[in-house]
MARBA-3410 file (N, C-alpha, C, O; in Angstrom, 1 decimal):
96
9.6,-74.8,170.8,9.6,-74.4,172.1,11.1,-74.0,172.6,11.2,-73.3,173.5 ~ 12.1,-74.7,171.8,13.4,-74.4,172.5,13.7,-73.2,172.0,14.6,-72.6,172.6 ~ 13.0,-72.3,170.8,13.8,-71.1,170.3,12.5,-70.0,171.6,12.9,-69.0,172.1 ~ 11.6,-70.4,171.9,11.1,-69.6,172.9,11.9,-69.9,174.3,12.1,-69.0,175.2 ~ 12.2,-70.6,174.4,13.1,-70.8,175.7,14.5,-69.8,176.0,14.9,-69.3,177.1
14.9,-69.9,174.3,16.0,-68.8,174.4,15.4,-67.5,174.7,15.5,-66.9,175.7 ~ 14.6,-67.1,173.5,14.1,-65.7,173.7,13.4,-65.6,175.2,13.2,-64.5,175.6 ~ 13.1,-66.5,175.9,13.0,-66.0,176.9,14.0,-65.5,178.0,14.2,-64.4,178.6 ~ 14.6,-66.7,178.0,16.2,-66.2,179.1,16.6,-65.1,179.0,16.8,-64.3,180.0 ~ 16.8,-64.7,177.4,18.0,-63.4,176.7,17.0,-62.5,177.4,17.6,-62.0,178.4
15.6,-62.1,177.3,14.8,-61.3,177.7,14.8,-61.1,179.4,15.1,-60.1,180.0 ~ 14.5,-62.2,179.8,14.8,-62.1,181.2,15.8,-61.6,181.8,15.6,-60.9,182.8 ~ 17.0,-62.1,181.2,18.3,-61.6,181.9,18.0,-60.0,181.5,17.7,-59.3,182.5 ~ 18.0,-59.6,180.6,17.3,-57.9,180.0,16.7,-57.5,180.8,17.4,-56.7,181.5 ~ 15.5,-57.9,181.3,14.5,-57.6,182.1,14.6,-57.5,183.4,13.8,-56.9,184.1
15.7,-58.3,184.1,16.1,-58.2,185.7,17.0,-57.3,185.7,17.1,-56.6,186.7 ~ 17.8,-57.1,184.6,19.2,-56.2,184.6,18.5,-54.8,185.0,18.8,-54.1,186.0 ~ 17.5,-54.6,183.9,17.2,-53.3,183.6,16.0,-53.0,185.5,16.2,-52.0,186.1 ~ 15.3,-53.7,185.8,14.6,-53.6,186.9,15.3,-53.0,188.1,15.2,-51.9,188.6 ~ 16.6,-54.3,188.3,17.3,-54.0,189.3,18.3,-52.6,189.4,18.5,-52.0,190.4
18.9,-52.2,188.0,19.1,-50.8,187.7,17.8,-49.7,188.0,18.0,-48.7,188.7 ~ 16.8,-49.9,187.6,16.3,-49.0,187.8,15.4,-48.8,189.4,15.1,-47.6,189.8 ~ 15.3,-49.5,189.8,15.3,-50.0,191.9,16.3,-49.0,192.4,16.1,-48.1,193.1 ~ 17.5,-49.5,191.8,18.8,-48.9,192.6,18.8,-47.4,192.8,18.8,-46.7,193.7 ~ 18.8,-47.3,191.7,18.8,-45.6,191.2,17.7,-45.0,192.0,17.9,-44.0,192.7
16.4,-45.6,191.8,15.3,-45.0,192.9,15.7,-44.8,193.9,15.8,-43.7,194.4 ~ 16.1,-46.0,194.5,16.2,-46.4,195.7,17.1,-45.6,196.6,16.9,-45.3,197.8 ~ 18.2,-45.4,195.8,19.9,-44.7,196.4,19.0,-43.6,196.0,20.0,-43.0,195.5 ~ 18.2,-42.8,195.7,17.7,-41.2,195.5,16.4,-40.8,196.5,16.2,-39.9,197.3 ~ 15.8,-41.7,196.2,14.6,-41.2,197.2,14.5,-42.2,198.6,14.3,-41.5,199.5
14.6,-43.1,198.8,14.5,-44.0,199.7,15.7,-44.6,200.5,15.7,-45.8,200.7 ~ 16.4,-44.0,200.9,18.1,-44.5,201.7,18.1,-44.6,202.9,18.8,-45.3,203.7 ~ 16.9,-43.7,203.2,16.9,-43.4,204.8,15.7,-44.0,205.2,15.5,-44.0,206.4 ~ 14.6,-44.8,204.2,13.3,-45.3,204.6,13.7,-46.7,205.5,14.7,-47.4,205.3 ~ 12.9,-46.9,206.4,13.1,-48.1,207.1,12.0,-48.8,206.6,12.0,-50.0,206.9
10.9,-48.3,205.9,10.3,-49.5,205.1,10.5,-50.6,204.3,10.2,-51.8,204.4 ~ 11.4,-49.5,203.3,12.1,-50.7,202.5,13.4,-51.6,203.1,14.0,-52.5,202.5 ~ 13.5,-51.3,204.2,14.4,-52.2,204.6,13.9,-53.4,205.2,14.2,-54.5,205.0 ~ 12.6,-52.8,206.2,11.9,-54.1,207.0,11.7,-55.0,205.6,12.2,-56.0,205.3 ~ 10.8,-54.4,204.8,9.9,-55.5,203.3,11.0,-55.3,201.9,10.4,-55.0,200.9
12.2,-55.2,201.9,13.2,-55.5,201.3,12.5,-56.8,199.8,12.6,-56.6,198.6 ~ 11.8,-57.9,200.5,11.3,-58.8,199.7,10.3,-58.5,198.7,10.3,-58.9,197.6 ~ 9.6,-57.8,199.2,8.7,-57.3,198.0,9.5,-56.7,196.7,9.4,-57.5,195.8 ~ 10.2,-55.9,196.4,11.1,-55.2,195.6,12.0,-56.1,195.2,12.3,-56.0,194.0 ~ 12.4,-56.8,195.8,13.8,-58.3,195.4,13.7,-59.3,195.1,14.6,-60.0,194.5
12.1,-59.8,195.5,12.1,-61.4,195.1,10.5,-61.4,194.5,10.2,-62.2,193.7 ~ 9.7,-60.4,195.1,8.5,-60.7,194.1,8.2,-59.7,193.3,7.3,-59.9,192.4 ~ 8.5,-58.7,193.4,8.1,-57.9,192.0,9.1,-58.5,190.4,8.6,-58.6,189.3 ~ 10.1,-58.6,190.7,11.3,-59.5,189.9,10.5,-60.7,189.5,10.2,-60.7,188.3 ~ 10.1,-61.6,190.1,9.3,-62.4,189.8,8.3,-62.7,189.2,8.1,-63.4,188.2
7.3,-61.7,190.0,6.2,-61.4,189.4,6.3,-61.1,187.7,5.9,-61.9,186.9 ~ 6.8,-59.9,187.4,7.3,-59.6,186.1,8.3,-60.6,185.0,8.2,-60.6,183.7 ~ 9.2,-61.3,185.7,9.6,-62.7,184.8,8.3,-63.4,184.3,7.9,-63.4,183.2 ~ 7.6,-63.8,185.3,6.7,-65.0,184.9,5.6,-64.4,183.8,5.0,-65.0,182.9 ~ 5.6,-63.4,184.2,4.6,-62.7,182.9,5.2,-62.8,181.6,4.7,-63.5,180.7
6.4,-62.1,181.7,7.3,-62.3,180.7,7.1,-63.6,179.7,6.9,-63.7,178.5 ~ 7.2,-64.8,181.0,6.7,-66.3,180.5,6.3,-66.4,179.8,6.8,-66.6,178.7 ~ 4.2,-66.0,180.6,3.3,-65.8,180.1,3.0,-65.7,178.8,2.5,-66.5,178.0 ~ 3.6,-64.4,178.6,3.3,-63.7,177.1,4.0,-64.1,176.6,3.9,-63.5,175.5 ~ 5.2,-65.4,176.5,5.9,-66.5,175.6,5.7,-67.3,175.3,6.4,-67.8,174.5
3.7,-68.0,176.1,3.6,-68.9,175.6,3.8,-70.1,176.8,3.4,-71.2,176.5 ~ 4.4,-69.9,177.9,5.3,-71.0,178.7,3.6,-71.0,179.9,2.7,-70.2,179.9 ~ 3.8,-72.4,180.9,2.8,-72.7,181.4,1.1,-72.7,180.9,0.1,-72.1,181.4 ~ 1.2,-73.4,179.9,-0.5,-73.6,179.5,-0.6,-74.4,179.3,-1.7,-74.9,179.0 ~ 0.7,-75.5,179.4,0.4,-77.4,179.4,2.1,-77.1,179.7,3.1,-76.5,179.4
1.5,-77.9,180.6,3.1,-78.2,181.4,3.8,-79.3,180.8,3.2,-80.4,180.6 ~ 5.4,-79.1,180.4,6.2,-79.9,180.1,7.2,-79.3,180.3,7.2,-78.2,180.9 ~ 8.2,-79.9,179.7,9.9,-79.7,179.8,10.0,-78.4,180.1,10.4,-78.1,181.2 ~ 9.5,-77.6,179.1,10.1,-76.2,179.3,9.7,-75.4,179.9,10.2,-74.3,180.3 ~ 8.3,-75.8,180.0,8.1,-74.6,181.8,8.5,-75.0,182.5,8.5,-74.2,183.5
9.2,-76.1,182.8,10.0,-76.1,184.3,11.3,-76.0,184.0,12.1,-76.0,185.0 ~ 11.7,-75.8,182.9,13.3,-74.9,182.9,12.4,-73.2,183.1,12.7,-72.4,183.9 ~ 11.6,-73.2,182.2,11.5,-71.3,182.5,11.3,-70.9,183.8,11.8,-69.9,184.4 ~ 10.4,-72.1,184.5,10.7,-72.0,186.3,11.9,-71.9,186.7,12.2,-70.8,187.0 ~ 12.8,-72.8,186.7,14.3,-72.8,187.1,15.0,-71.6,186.5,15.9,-71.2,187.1
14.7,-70.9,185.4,15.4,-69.7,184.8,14.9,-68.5,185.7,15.6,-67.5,186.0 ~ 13.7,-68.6,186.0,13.4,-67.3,186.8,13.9,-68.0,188.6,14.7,-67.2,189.1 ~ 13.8,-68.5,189.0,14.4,-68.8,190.1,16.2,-68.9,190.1,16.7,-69.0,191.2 ~ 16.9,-69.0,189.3,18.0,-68.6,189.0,17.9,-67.1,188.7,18.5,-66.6,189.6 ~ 17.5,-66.5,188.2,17.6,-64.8,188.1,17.6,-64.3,188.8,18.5,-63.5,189.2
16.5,-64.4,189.4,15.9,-63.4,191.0,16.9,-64.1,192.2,17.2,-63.4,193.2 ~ 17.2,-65.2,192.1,18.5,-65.7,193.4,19.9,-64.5,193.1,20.5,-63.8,193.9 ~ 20.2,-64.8,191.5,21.5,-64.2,191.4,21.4,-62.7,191.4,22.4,-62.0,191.6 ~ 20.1,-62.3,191.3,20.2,-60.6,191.4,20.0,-60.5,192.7,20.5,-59.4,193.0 ~ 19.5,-61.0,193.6,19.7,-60.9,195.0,20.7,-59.9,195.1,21.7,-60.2,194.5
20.8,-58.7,195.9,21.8,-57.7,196.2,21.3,-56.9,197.8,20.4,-56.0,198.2 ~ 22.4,-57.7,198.5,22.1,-57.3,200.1,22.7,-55.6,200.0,22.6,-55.3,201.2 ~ 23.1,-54.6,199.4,23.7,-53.4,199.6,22.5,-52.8,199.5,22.5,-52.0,200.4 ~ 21.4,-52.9,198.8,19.8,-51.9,199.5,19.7,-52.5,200.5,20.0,-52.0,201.5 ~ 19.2,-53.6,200.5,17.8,-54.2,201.5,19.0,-53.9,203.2,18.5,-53.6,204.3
20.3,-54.0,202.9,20.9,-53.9,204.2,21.8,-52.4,203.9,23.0,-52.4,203.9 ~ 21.1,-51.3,203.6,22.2,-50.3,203.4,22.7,-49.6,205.0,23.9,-49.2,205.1 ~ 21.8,-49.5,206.0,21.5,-48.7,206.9,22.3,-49.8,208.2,22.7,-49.4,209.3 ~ 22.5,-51.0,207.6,23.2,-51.8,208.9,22.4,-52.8,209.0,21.5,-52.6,209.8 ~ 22.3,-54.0,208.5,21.6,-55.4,208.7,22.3,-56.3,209.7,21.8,-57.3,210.2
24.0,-55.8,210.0,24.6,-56.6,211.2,25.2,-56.0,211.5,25.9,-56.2,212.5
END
């Protein structure tokens, strides 16, 4: 379980990098001036990110009997999605 624990992290960290690049790039091209994505900012930052880690999980094998290491892969995805937090979309237009 601990060598799935790595491959999961290494993939995760992969997996938020590449999301939150590819958000941005949308986002700064088609969407700069939407006030949508600014009001629901959260959907795009904390649960689609999410959503997609835990699958990630999923397909690792993690949460089908709970022990030790689904609640680090909990803690690894709640560490990801905190640290990729990035207020320059969700506040591009002026949040204060």
């Amino acid at each position: 379980m601990k060598h799935n624990l790595l491959t999961f992290l290494f993939f995760a960290v992969l997996l938020a990098m590449a999301y939150h690049f590819a958000f941005g790039l949308t986002y700064e091209h088609f969407f700069a001036g939407s006030f949508a994505f600014q009001t629901y900012w959260v959907v795009p930052f904390i649960l689609v990110p999410a959503l997609l880690l835990a699958g990630l999980g999923w397909s690792l094998g993690f949460w089908r009997s709970l022990g030790w290491a689904d609640l680090a892969a909990a803690a690894i995805i709640v560490a990801i999605v905190y640290l990729n937090l990035d207020a320059s979309y969700s506040c591009g237009s002026g949040c204060f």
